[in-house]
Each structure stands twice: as structure tokens, then as C-alpha cells.
C-alpha positions as CSV (number, residue, x, y, z in Angstrom):
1,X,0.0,0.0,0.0
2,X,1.1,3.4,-1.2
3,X,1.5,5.7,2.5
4,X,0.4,8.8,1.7
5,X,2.8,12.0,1.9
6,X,3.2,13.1,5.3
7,X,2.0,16.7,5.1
8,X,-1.7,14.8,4.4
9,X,-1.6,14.2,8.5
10,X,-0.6,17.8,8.6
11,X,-3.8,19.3,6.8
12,X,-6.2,17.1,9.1
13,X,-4.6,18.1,12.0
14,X,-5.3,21.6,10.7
15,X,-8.6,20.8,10.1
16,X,-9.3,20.0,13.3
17,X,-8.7,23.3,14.3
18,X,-12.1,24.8,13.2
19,X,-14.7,22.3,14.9
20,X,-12.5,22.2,18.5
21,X,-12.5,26.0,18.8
22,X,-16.0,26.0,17.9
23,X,-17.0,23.8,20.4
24,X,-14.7,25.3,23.2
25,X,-16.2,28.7,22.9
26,X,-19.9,27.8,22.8
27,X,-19.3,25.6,25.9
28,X,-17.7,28.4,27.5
29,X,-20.4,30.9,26.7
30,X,-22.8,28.9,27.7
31,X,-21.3,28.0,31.3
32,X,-19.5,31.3,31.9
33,X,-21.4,33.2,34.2
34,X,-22.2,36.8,32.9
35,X,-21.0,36.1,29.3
36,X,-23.4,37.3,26.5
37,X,-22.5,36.8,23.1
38,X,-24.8,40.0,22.0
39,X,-22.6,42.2,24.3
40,X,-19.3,40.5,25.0
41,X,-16.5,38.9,21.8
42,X,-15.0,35.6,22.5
43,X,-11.3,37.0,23.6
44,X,-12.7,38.4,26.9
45,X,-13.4,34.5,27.9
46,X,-9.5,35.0,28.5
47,X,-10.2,36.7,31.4
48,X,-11.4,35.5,35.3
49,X,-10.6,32.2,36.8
50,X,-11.2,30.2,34.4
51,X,-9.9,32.2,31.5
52,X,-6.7,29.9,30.5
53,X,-9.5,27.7,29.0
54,X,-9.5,30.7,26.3
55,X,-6.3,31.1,26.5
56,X,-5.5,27.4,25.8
57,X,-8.1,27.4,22.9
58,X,-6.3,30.2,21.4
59,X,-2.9,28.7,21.2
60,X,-4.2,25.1,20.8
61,X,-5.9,26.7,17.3
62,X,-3.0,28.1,15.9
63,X,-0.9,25.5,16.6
64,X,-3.3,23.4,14.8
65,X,-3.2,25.9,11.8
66,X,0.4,26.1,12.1
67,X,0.8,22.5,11.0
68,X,-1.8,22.9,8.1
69,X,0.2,25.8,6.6
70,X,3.9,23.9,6.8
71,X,1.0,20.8,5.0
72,X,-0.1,22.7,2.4
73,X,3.4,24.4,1.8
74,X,4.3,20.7,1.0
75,X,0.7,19.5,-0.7
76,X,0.9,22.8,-3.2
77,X,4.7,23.1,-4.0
78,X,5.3,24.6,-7.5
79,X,1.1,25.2,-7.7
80,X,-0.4,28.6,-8.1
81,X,-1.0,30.2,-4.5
82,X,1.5,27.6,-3.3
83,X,3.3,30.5,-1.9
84,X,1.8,33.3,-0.7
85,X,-1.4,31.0,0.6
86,X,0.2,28.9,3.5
87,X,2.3,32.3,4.3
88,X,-0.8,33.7,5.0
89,X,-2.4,30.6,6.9
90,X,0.9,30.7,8.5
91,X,0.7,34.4,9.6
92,X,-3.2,33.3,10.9
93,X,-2.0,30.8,12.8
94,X,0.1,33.4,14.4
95,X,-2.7,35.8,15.1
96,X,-4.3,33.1,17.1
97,X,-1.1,32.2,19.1
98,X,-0.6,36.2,19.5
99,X,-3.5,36.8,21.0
100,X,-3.5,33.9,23.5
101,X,-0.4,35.1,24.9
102,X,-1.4,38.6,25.0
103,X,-5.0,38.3,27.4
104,X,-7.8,41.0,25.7
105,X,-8.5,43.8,28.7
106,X,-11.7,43.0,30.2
107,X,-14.9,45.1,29.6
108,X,-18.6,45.9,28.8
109,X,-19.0,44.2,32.3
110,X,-17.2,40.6,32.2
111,X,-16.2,39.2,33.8
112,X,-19.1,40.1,36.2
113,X,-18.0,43.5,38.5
114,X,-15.9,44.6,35.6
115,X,-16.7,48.4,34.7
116,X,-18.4,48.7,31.4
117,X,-15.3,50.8,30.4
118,X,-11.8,50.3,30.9
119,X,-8.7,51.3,29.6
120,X,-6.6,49.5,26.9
121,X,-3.4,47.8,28.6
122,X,-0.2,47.1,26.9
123,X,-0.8,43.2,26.2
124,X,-4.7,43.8,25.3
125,X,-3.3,46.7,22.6
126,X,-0.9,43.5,22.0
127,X,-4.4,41.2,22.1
128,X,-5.8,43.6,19.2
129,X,-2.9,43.6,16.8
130,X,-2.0,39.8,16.8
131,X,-6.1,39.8,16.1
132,X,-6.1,42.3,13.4
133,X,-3.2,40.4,11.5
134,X,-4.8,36.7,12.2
135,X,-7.9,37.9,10.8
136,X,-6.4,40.2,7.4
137,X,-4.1,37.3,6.6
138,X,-6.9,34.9,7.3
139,X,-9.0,37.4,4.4
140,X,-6.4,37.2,2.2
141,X,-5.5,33.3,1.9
142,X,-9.3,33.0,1.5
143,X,-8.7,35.3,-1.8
144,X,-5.6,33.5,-3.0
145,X,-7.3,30.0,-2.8
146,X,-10.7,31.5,-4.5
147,X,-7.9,32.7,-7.8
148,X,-6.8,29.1,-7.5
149,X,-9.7,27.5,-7.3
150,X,-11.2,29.6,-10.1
151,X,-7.8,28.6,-12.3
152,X,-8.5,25.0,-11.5
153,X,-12.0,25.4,-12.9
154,X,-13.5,24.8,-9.2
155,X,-16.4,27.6,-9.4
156,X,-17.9,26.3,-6.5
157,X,-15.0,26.3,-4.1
158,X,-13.8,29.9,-5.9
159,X,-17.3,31.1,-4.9
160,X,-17.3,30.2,-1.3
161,X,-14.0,31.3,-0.9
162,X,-14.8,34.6,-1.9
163,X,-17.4,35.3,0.2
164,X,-16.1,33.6,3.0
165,X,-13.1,36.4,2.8
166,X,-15.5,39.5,2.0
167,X,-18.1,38.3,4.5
168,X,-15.2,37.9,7.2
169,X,-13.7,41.0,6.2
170,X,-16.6,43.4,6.2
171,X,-17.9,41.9,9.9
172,X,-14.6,42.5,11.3
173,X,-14.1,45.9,10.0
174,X,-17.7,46.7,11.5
175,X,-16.5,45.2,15.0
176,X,-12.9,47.3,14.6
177,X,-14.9,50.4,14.3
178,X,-16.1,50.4,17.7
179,X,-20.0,51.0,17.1
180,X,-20.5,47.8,18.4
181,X,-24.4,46.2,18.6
182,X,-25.6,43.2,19.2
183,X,-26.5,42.7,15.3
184,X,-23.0,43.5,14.7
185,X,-21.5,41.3,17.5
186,X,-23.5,38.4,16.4
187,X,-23.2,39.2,12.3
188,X,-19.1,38.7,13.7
189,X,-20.0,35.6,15.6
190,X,-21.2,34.2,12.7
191,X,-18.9,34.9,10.3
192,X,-16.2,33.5,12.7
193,X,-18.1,30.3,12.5
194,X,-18.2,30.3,8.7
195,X,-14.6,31.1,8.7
196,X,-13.2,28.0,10.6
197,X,-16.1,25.8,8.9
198,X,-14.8,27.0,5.4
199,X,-11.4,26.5,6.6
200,X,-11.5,22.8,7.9
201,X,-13.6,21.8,4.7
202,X,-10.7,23.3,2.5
203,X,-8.1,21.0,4.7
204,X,-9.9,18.2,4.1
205,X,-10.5,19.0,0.3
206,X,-6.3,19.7,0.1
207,X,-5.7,16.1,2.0
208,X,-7.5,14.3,-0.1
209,X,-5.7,15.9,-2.9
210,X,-2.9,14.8,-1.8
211,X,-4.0,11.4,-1.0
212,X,-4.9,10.6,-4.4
213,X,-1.5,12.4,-5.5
């Protein structure tokens, strides 16, 4: 039997990614007393007693994603967006690592006692910018693999690609504004969720690419 190439296990790992940080943050805002997802983003579940549980789902992720980029550096090799695409999964996966390391400040009341305002601290400044790279170079791979995919002939996969960057883009651009609403907070929510489902399906799609060689 022919074993397949090893970055393969490298883009499942990666595409495990998506579905465990999914499932750690709706657990968490489901348990964590005084978080509301209309009112509060994901990163202040860093914060409080039990906020290494963020913390850890933060670096877990982009480890995760850190393996899929060095996958499909290997899996796309001499292939157009074989470059700049797992630089810019790569520079994701370090936008999640960044801003586990670097805690968001807490706010708009969580944890529960915390004033609805506070100042910005060094390592929450630190929180935003890791964010803000993770999230553009998350945007742009999704464009790179849509000009691939549209290359290739795969109008489907261009298609969702597309508007998985623009939707991602335009929600997080609405939340960096700071006219934050609950339609806005939960239009990000969502599009977060589309993000990391659109990712892992694209993992899979690239392993068993490279399983059939």
C-alpha cells in the first residue's frame, strides 16, 4: 500500500482546528457566568478564573493551523497560490497564538464587576494587533485560494472562498470600528463560524488531494 505523503496528516490536524474551537467557545459561553455573546467577543473569555481555558483554545488553534500551513506548503509546492497561501495561513495561525499570549482587557461588564469601560493595557493593545493580523491574513488566503480554485476550474470552491473572505472581512471591519451592537457582534459571531467551517472543509479538500496524488 502506497502511504500517503506526510503533510496529508498535517492538513487534518489543521482541520481539526475549526470544529474544537467552535465547540470550546460555545461551551464556554454557555457556562461562563455573565457572558453574552450579544454584548461580549470571544477574547474576553480569556479573562477570570477560568480564562486559561480561552487562553488554551487560542494557542491550541493556531498550533493546529500552524501544522496545516507547513501541510499545504508541501501539498501545493510549484502550484499557483502555493506561496503566498500557506504564508498567509501561516501568519493566521500566528494571530491566534498572539492573542493567547497577549490576554484582551476586560470590559462591557465581564467578567461580572468589571466596569463597562476600561482602559486598553499594553498586552490587550498587543491582544488587538495579533487579532487584526490573524484575521487580514486569514481574508487574504481565502482570496488566494478563490484565484486558484477559479484557475483550476473549481467555481464552486472559488465562490465560497470569496465570500467567505469578503463576509469575514466586512464583519470585522464593522466590530474594529467600535460602534459595536448586538447585530454587529452576532453578524461577527457568525462569520467566525463560517470562517473556521470554510477552513477545515478546505483542509480536508487539500488532504484528499494529496491522498490521491
Amino acid at each position: 500500500m502506497r502511504r500517503a505523503p506526510p503533510f496529508r496528516k498535517l492538513l487534518l490536524a489543521g482541520a481539526i482546528a475549526g470544529p474544537l474551537y467552535l465547540t470550546v467557545g460555545v461551551l464556554q459561553m454557555l457556562l461562563r457566568e455573565g457572558f453574552d455573546p450579544r454584548l461580549h467577543a470571544l477574547s474576553l473569555l480569556a479573562n477570570g478564573e477560568l480564562g486559561w481555558i480561552q487562553v488554551g483554545n487560542f494557542i491550541v488553534a493556531g498550533l493546529l493551523v500552524a501544522l496545516a500551513a507547513w501541510g499545504l506548503r508541501g501539498a501545493m509546492r510549484g502550484e499557483r497560490g502555493g506561496t503566498w497561501g500557506p504564508v498567509l495561513l501561516a501568519l493566521y495561525a500566528l494571530g491566534l497564538l498572539g492573542a493567547g499570549v497577549f490576554v484582551a482587557d476586560p470590559g462591557a461588564g465581564f467578567p461580572p464587576g468589571t466596569p463597562v469601560s476600561t482602559g486598553m493595557t499594553r498586552p490587550g493593545l498587543l491582544h488587538f494587533v495579533f487579532g487584526a493580523v490573524g484575521f487580514y491574513s486569514l481574508v487574504g488566503a481565502c482570496f488566494v485560494f478563490a484565484v486558484r480554485f477559479r484557475e483550476k476550474g473549481r467555481t464552486g470552491w472559488a465562490l465560497y472562498s470569496v465570500v467567505t473572505g469578503a463576509g469575514f472581512l466586512l464583519s470585522f471591519m464593522a466590530i474594529a470600528s467600535g460602534r459595536i451592537s448586538p447585530l454587529v457582534m452576532l453578524t461577527f459571531y457568525g462569520a467566525v463560524a463560517w470562517s473556521w467551517i470554510w477552513l477545515s472543509a478546505f483542509l480536508v479538500h487539500e488532504a484528499g488531494r494529496a491522498e490521491a496524488g
